[in-house]
C-alpha positions as CSV (number, residue, x, y, z in Angstrom):
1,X,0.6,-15.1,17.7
2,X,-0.2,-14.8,21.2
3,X,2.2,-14.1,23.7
4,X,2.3,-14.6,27.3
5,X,3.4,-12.0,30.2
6,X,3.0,-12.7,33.8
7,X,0.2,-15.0,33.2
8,X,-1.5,-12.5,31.1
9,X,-1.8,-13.2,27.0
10,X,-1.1,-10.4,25.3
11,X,-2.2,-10.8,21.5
12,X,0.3,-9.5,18.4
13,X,-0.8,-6.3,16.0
14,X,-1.4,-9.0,13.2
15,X,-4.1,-10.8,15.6
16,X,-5.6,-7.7,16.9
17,X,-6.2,-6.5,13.5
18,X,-7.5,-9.7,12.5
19,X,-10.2,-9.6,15.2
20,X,-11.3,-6.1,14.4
21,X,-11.7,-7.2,10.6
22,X,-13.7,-10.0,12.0
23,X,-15.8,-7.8,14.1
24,X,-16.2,-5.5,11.5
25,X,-17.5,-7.8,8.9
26,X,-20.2,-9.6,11.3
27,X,-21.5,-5.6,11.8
28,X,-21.3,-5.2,7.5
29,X,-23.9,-8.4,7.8
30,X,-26.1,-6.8,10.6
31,X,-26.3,-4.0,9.6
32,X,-27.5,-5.1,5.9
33,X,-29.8,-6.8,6.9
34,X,-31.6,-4.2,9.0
35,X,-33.7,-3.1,6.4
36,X,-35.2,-6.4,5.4
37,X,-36.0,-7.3,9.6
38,X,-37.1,-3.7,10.1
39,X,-39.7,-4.1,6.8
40,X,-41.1,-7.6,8.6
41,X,-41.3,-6.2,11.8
42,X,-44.2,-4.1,13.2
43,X,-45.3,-1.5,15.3
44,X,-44.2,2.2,15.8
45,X,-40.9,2.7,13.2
46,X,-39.2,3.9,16.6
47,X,-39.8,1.0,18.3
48,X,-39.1,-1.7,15.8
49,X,-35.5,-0.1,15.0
50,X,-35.1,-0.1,18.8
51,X,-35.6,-3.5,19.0
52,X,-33.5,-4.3,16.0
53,X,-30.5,-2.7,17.5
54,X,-31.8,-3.9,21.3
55,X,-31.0,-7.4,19.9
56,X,-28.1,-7.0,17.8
57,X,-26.2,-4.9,20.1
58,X,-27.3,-5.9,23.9
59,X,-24.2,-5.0,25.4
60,X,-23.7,-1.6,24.3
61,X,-24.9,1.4,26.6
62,X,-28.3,2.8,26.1
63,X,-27.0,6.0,25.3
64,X,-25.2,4.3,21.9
65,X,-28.0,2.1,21.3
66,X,-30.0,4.9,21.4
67,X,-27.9,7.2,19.2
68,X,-27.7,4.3,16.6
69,X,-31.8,4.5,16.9
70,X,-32.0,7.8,15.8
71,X,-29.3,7.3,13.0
72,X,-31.2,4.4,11.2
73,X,-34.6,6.4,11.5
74,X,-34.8,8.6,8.3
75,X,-32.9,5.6,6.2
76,X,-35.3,3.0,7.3
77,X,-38.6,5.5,7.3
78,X,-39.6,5.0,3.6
79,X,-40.1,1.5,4.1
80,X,-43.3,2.4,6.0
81,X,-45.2,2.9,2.6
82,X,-46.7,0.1,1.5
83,X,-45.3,-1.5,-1.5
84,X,-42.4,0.0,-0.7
85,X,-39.2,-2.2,-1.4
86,X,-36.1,-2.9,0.3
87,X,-33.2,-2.2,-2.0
88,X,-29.4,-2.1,-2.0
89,X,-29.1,1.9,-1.3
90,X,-31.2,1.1,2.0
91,X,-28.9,-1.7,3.1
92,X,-25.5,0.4,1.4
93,X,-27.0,3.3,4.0
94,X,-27.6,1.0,7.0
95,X,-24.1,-0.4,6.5
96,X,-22.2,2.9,6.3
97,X,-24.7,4.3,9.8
98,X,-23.6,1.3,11.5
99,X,-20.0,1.3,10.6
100,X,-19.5,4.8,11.6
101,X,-21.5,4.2,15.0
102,X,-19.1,1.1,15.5
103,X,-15.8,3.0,15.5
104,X,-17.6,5.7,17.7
105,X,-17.6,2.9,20.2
């Protein structure tokens, strides 16, 4: 329910929370798929993560972005052997980094 105050809209604890679940479970499919772009992309492991999270997260500050960099690194490094597949413990790992970096934010 959405209420309105001096021309402002001020949104109720049920819609708010709603929104955050929302938000939250678009960053649960992100983040799981990380492993699977990060394994098709190519170039320095460094740079391909910071692309990833470049793309998926634009409008956060460098800082973050780079924080979440450095975060995804070791999960995402044993995928640089060849032959090496992407499995459920790599996206499980991704998810939990990028959940934990999202309510940093």
């Amino acid at each position: 329910m959405i209420e309105r105050r001096g021309g402002s809209e001020r949104r109720s604890q049920p819609d708010r929370r709603a929104g955050r679940d929302r938000r939250r479970d678009c960053e649960r499919e992100i983040a799981r798929q990380l492993p699977d772009e990060f394994a098709q992309a190519g170039g320095d492991p460094a740079h391909r993560i910071a692309g990833l999270v470049n793309r998926h997260w634009p409008h956060e500050e460098l800082p973050a972005r780079s924080e979440l960099t450095q975060q995804l690194l070791p999960i995402l490094q044993d995928l640089l052997a060849p032959g090496t597949p992407v499995t459920d413990e790599h996206r499980e790992r991704c998810e939990s980094a990028v959940l934990d970096w999202v309510d940093q934010q």
